[in-house]
Residue frames as qw, qx, qy, qz and C-alpha x, y, z in Angstrom:
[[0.173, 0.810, 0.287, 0.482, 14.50, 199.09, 363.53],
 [0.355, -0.930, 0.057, -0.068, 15.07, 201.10, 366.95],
 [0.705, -0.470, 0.222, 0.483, 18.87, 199.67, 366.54],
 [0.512, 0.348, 0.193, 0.761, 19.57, 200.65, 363.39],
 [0.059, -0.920, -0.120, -0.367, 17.93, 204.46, 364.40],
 [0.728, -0.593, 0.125, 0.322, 20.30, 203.80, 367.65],
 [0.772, -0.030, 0.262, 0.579, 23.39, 203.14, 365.00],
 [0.078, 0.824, 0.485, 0.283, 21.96, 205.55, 363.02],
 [0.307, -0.951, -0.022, 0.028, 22.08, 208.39, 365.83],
 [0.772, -0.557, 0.138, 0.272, 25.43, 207.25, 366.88],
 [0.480, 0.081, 0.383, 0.785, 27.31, 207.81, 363.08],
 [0.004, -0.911, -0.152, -0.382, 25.44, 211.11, 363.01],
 [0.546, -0.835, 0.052, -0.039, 27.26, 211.95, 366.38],
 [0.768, -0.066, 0.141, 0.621, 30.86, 210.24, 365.26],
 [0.387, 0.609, 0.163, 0.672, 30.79, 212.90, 362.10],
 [0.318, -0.932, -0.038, -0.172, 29.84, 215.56, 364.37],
 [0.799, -0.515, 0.215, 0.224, 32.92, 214.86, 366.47],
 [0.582, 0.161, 0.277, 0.748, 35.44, 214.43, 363.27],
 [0.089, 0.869, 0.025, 0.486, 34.25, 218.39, 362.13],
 [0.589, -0.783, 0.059, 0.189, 35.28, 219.17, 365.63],
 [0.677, -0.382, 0.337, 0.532, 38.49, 218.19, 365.11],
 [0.368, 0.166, 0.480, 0.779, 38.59, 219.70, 361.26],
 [0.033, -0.704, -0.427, 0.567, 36.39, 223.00, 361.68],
 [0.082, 0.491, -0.348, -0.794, 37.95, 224.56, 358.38],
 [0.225, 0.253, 0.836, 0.433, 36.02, 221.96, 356.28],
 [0.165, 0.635, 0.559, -0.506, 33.28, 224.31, 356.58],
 [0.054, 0.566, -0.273, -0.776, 34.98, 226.46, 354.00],
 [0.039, 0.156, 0.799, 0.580, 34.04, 224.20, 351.14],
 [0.058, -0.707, -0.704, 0.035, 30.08, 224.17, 351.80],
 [0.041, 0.729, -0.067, -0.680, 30.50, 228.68, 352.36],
 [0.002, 0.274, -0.589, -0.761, 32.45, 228.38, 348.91],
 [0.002, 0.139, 0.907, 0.397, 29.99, 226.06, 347.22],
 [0.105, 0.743, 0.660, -0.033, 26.75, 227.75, 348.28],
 [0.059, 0.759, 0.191, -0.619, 27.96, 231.18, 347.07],
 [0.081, -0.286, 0.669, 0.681, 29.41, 229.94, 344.16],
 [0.195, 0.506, 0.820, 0.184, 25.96, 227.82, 343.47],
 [0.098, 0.815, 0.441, -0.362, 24.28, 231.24, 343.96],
 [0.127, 0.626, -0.322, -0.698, 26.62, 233.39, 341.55],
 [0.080, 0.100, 0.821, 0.557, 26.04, 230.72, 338.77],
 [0.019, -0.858, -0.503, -0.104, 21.97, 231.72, 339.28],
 [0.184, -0.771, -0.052, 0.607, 23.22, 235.20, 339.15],
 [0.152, -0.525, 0.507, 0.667, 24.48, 234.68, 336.09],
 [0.168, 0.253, 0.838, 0.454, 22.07, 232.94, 334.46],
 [0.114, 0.687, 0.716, 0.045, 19.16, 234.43, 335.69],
 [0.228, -0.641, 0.065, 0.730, 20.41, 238.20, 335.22],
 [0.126, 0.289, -0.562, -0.764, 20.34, 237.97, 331.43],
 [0.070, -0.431, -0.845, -0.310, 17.41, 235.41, 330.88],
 [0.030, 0.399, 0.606, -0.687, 15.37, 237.80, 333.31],
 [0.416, 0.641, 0.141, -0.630, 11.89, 239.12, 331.26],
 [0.335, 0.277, -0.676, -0.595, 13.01, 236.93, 328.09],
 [0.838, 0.079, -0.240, -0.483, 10.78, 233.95, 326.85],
 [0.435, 0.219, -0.828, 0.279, 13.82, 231.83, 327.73],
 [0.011, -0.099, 0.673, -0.733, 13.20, 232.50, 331.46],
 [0.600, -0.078, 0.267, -0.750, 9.57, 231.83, 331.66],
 [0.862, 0.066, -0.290, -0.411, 9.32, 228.98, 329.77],
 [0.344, 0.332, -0.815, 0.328, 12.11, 227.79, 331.83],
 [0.022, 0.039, 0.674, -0.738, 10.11, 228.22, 335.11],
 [0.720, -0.037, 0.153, -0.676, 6.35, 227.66, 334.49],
 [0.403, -0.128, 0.858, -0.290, 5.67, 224.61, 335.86],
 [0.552, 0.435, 0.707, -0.080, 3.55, 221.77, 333.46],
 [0.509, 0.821, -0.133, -0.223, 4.80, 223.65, 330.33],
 [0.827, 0.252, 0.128, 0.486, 7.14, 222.12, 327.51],
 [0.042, -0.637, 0.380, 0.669, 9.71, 224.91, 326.27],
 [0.757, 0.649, 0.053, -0.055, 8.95, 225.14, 322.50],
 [0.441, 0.834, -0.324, 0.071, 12.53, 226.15, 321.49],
 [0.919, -0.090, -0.158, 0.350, 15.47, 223.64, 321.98],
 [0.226, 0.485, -0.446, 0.718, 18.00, 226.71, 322.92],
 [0.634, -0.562, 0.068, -0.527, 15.45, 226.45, 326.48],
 [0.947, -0.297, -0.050, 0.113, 16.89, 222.70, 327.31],
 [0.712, 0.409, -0.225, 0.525, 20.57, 223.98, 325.88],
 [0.045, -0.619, 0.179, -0.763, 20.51, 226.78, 328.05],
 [0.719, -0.459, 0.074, -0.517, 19.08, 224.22, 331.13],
 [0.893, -0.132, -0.085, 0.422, 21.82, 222.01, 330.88],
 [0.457, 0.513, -0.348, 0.638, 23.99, 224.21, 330.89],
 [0.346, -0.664, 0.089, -0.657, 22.72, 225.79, 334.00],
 [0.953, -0.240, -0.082, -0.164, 22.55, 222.25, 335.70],
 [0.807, 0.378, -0.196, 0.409, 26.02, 221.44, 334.30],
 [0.105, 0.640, -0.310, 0.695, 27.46, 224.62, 336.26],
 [0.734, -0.530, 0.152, -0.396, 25.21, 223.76, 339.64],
 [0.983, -0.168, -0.035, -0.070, 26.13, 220.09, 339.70],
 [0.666, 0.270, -0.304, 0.626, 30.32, 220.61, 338.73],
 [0.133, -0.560, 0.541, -0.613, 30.52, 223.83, 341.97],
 [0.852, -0.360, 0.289, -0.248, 28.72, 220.62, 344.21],
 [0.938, 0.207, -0.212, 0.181, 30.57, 217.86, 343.02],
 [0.460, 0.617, -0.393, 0.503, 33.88, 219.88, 343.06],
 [0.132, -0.598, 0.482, -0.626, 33.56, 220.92, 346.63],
 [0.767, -0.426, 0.364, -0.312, 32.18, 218.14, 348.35],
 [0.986, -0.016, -0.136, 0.097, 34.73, 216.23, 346.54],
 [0.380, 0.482, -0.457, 0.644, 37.52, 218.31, 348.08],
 [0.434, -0.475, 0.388, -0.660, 35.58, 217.57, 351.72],
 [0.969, -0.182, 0.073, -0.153, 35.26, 214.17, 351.28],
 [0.924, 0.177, -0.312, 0.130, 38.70, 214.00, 350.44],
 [0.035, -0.609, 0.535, -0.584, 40.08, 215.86, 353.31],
 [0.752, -0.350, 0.393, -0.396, 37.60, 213.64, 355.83],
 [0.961, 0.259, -0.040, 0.090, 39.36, 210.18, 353.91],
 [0.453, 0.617, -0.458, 0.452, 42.84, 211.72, 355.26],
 [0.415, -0.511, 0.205, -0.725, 41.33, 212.13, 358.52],
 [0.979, -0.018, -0.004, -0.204, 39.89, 208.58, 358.53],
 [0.764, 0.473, -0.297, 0.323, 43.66, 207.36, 357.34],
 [0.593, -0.674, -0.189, 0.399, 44.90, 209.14, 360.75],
 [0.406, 0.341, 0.138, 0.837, 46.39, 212.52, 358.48],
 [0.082, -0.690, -0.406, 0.594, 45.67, 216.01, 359.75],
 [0.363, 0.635, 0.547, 0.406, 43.90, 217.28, 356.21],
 [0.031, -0.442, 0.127, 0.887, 44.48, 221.46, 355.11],
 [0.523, 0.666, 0.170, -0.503, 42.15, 223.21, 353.09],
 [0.425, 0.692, -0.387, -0.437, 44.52, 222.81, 350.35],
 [0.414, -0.017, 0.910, 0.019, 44.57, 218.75, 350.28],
 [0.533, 0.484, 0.669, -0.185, 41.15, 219.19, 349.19],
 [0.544, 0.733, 0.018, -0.408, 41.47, 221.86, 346.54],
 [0.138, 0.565, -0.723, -0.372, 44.03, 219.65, 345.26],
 [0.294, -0.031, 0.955, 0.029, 42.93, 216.79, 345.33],
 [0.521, 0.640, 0.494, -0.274, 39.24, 218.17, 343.62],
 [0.260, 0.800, -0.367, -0.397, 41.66, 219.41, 340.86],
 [0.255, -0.298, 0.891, 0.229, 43.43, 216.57, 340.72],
 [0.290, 0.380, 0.868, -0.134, 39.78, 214.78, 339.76],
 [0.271, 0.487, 0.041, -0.829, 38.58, 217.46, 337.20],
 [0.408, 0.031, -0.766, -0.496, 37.72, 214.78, 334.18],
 [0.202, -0.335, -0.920, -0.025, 35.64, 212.64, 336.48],
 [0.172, 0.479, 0.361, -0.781, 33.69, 216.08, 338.21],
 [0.119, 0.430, -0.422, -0.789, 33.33, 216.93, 334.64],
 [0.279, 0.047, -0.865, -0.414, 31.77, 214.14, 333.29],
 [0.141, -0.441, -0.841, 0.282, 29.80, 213.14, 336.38],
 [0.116, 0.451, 0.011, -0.885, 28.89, 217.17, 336.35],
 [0.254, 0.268, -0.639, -0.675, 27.85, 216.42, 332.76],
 [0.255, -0.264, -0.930, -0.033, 25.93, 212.95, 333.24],
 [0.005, -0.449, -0.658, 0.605, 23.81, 215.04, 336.31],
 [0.063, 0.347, -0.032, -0.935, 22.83, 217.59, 334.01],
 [0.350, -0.058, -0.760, -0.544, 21.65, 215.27, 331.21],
 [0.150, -0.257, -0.908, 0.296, 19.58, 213.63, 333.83],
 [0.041, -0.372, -0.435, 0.819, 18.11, 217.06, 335.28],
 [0.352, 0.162, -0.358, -0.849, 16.86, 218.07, 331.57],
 [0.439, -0.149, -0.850, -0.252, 15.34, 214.48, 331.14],
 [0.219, -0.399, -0.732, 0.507, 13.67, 214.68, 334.63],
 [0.193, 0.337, 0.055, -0.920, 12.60, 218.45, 333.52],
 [0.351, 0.147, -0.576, -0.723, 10.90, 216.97, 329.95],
 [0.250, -0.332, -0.909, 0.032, 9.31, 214.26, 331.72],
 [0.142, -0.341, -0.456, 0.809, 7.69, 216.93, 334.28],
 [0.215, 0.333, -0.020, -0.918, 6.47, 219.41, 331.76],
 [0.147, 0.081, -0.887, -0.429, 4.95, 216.94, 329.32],
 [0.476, -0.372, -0.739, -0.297, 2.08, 215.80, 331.36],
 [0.189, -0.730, 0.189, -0.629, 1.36, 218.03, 334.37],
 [0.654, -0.523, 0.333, -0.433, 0.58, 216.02, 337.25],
 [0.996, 0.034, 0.051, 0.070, 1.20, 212.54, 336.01],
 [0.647, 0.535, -0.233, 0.490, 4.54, 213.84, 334.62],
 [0.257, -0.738, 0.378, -0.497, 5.53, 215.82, 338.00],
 [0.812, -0.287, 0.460, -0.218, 5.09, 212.35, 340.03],
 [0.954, 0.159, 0.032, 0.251, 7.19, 210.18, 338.00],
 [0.463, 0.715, -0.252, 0.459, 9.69, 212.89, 337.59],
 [0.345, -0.670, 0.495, -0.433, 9.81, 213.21, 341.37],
 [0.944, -0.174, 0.279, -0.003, 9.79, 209.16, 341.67],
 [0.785, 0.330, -0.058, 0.521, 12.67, 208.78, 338.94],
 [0.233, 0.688, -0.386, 0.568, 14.86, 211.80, 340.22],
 [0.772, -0.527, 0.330, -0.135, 13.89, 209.86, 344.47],
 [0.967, 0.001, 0.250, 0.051, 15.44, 206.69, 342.70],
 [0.716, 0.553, -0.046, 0.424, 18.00, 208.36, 341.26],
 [0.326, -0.787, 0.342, -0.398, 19.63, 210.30, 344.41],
 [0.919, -0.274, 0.275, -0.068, 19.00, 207.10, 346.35],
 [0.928, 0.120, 0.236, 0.261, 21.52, 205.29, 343.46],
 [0.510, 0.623, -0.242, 0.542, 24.06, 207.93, 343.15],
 [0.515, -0.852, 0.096, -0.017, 24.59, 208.41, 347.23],
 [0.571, -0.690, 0.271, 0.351, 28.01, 207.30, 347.43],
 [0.678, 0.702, 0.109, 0.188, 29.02, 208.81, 343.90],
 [0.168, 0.903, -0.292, 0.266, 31.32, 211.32, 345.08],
 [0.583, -0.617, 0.515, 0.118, 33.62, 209.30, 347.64],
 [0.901, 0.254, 0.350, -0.021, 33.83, 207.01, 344.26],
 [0.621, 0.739, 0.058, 0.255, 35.27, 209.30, 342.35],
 [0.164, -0.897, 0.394, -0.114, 37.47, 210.90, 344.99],
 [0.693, -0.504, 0.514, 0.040, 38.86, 207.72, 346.07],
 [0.728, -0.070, 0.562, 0.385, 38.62, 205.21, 343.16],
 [0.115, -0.556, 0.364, 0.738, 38.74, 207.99, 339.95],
 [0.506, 0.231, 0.808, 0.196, 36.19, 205.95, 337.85],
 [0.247, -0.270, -0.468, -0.804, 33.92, 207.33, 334.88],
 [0.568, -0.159, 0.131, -0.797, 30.12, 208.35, 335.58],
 [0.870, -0.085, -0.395, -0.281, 28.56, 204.57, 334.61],
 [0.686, 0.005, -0.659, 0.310, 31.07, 203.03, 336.96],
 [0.072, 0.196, -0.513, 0.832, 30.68, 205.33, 339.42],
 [0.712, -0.116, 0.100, -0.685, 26.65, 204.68, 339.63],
 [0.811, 0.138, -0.559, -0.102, 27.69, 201.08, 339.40],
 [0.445, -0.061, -0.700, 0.555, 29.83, 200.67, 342.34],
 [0.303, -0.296, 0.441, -0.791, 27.70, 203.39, 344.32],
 [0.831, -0.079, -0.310, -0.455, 24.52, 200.52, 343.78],
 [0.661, 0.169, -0.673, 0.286, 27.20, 198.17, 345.65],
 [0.256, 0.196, -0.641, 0.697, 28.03, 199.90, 348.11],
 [0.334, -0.209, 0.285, -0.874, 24.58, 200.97, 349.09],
 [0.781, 0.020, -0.555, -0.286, 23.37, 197.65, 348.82],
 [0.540, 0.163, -0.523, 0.640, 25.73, 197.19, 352.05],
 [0.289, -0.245, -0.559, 0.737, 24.81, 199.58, 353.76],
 [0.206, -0.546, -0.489, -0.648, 21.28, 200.91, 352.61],
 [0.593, -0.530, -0.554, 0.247, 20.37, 200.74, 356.82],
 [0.424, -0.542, -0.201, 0.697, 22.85, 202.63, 358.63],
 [0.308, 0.131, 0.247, 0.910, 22.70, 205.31, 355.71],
 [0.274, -0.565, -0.407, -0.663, 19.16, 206.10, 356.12],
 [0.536, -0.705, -0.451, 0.110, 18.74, 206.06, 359.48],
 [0.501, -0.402, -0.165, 0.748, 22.05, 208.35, 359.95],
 [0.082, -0.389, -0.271, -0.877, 20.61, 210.99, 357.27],
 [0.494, -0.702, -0.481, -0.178, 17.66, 210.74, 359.40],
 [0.476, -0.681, -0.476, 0.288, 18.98, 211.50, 362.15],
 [0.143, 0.024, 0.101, 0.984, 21.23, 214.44, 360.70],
 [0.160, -0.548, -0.475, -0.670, 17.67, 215.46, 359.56],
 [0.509, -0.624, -0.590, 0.060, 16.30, 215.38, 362.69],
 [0.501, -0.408, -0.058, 0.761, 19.46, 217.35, 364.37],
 [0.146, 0.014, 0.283, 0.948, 19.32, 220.12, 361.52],
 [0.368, -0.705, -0.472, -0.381, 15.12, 220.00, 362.07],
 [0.546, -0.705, -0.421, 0.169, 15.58, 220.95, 365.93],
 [0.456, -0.361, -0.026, 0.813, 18.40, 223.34, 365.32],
 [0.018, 0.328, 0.235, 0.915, 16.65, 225.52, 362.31],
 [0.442, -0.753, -0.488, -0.003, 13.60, 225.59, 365.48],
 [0.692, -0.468, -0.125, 0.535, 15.88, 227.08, 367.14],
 [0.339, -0.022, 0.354, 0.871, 17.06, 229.27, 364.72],
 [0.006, -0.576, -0.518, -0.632, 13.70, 230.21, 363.81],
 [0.151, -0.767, -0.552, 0.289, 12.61, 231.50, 367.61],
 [0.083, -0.400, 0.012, 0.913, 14.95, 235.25, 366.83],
 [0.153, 0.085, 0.500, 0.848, 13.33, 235.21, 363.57],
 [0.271, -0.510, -0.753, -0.315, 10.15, 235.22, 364.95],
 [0.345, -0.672, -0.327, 0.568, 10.58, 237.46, 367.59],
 [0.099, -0.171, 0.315, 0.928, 12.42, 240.14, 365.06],
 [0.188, -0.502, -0.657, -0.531, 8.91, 239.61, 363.02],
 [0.182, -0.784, -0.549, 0.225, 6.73, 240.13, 366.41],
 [0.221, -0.635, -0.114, 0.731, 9.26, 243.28, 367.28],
 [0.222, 0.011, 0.519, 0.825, 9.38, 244.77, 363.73],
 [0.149, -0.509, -0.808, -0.256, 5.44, 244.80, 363.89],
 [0.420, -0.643, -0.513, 0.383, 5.58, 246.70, 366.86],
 [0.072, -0.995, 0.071, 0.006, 7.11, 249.61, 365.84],
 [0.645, -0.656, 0.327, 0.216, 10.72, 248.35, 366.91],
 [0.643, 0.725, -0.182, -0.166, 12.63, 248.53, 363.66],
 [0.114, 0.731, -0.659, 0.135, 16.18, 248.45, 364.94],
 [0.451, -0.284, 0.806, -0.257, 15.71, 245.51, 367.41],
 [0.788, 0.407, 0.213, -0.410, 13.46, 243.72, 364.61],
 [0.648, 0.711, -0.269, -0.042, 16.09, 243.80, 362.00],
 [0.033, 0.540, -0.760, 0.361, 19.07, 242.43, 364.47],
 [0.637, -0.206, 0.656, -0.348, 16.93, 239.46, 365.49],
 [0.804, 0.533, 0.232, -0.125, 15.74, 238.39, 361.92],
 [0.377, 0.827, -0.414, -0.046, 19.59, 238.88, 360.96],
 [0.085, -0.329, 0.924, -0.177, 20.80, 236.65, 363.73],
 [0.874, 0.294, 0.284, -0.262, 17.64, 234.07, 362.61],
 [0.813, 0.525, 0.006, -0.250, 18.93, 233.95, 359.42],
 [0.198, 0.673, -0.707, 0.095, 22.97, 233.81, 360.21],
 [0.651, -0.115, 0.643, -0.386, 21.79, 230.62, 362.36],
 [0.885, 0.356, 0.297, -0.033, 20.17, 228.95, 359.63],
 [0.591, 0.681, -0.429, -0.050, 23.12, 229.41, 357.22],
 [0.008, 0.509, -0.848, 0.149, 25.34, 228.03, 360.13],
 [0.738, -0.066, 0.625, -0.244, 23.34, 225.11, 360.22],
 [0.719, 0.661, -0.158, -0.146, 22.93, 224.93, 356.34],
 [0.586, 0.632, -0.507, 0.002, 26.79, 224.61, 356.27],
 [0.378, -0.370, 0.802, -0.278, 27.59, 221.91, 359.80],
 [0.857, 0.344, 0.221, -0.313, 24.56, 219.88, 357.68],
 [0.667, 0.701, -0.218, -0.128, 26.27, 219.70, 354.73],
 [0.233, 0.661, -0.705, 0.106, 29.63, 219.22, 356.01],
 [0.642, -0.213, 0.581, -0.452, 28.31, 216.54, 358.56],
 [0.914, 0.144, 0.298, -0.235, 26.82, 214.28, 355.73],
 [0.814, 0.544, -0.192, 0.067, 29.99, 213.98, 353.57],
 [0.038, 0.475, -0.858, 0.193, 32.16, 212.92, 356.18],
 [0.729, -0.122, 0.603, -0.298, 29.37, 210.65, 357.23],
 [0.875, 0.468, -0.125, -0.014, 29.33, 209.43, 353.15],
 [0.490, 0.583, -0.637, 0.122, 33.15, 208.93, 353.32],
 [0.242, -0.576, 0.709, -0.328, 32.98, 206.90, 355.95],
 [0.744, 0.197, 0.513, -0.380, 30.43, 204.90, 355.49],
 [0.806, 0.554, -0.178, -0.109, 31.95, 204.05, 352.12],
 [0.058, 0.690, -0.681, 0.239, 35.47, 203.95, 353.44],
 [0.439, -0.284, 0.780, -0.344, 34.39, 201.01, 355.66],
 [0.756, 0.414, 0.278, -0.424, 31.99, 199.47, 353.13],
 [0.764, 0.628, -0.144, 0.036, 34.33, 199.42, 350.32],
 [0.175, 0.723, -0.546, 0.386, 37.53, 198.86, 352.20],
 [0.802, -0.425, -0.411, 0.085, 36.65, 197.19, 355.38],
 [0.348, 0.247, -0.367, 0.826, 38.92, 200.04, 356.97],
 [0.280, -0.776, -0.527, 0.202, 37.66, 201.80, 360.01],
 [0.359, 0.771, -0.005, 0.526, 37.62, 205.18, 359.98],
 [0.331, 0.019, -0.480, 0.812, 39.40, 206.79, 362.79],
 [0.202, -0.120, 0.212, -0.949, 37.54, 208.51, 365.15],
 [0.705, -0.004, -0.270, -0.656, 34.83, 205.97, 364.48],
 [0.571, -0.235, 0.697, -0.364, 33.46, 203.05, 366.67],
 [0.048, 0.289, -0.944, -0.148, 34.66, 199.31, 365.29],
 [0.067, 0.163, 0.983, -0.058, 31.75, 197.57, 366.63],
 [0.489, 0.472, 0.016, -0.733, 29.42, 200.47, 365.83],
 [0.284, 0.547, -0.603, -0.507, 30.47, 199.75, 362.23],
 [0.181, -0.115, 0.955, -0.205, 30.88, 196.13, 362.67],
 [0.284, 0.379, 0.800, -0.367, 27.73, 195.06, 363.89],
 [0.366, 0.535, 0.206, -0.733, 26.17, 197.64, 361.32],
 [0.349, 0.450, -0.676, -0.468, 27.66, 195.78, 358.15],
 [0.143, 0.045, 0.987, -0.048, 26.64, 192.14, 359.53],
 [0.344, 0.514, 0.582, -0.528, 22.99, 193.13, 359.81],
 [0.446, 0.650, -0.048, -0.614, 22.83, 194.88, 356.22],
 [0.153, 0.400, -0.797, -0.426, 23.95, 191.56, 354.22]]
C-alpha cells in the first residue's frame, strides 16, 4: 500500500512536470469550464420559474411530463460533448508529448474535430446514462439516491480511460467502455493512488487559496470594503487556477497511464521503472 501511494505521488509529480513544459494546455480546461457554464446559461435562462425547471431540480421527485427527461438529456448531452471535446483535444496534445512532439493548441482542436462521431456518440451514451441515474434517484428518495450514487461510482470508475480510447484508438461508445475495463484492470493501483494524490495536492492548495478568502470575509466585516473585496477576488482567482492545473494534471496523467498500459510505450518525461514496477504489481 505505502508503495503504490509512493508510485502514486510520484505520477502525480511526472504530470505536473509535463504541464510545465506545455503550459498552454490550460486553455482547454478555461474553454471547457466557460463553455460548460454558457450551456447552464442557456438552459437555465428560459426554464427559469417554469414547471420544467423545478421538477427538474427537486430532489426525490419524478418529473410527470416526458418533455422534463427530453429537455435533461439534452442538457447532459451538451455538458458531456464541451468535456469530452476538450479533454479529448488535451489528451491528445499530452500523447504527442509522450511520442517526443512539441504539441500547439491547434493539434488538439484538430485532432478533437477530427473525433467528432465518437465525442458525439460517447456525448450521447453519457447523457442516456445521466437521465437513467436521474429516474432511478427520484423514484424512491433515499433508497433511490444511494443506488443512483453507487451505479453512477461504478460507472466513472469503468469509463476512466474512455477518452484516451477514443482519442487514440477512434472506437464506438460499447468498445470504448470495453477496452477502458481492460485497461483499468491493469492498472486499477497506480490510478487511484495518483488521483489521490492529485486530490490531496488540489486539497492543500484550495487551503491555501481559501486563507485571502477568509481574511477578505474577516476585513469586509470590519468595515474595510475595498481591501475585503480584493482579497475574496484573489481567493477565488486561486481556486479557479487550481480548478484548471487539476484538471489539466489528471488527463495527462490518464494518457499516460493508458499510453503505457495499452501500448507498453513509455511516455517521455516519465520514469521506466516507475511505470515498470507499477504494471508488474497490478497483474
Amino acid at each position: 500500500m505505502f508503495s503504490r501511494i509512493s508510485n502514486g505521488w510520484e505520477l502525480a509529480q511526472e504530470s505536473c512536470q509535463v504541464l510545465k513544459l506545455d503550459r498552454e494546455l490550460l486553455v482547454f480546461p478555461l474553454i471547457s469550464g466557460i463553455a460548460c457554464l454558457l450551456v447552464l446559461a442557456s438552459f437555465a435562462v428560459p426554464l427559469w420559474g417554469s414547471g420544467y425547471a423545478d421538477a427538474l431540480l427537486e430532489e426525490g421527485q419524478a418529473p410527470e411530463s416526458p418533455w422534463a427527461y427530453v429537455i435533461l438529456f439534452a442538457f447532459y448531452f451538451a455538458n458531456y460533448f464541451v468535456i469530452t471535446f476538450f479533454n479529448s483535444a488535451l489528451v491528445a496534445c499530452a500523447m504527442i508529448r509522450f511520442r517526443g512532439g512539441d504539441p500547439t493548441l491547434s493539434d488538439g482542436f484538430r485532432a478533437a474535430f477530427d473525433r467528432l462521431p465518437q465525442i458525439l456518440a460517447w456525448a450521447a451514451v453519457s447523457a442516456t446514462v445521466g437521465v437513467i441515474l436521474r429516474l432511478i434517484e427520484s423514484r424512491s428518495e433515499r433508497a433511490g439516491q444511494f443506488a443512483a450514487a453507487l451505479l453512477g461510482a461504478a460507472w466513472s470508475i469503468a469509463t476512466y480511460f474512455v477518452v484516451p480510447i477514443l482519442v487514440v484508438e477512434r472506437t464506438g461508445p460499447v468498445e470504448a467502455v470495453k477496452r477502458s475495463l481492460s485497461v483499468l484492470r491493469r492498472t486499477w493501483g497506480e490510478a487511484l493512488m495518483a488521483n489521490f494524490s492529485i486530490g490531496v495536492m488540489v486539497f492543500l492548495a484550495c487551503l491555501f487559496a481559501a486563507v485571502p478568502i477568509f481574511l477578505g470575509a474577516l476585513a469586509l466585516g470590519g468595515g474595510q470594503t475595498a481591501l475585503g473585496v480584493v482579497l475574496v477576488a484573489a481567493g477565488v482567482l486561486l481556486l479557479m487556477v487550481v480548478a484548471l492545473i487539476s484538471s489539466a494534471i489528471d488527463s495527462i496523467l490518464l494518457a499516460a497511464l493508458y499510453l503505457y498500459a495499452a501500448e507498453g510505450a513509455v511516455p517521455k518525461h516519465f520514469d521506466d521503472a516507475l511505470l515498470r514496477d507499477a504494471f508488474s504489481r497490478n497483474r
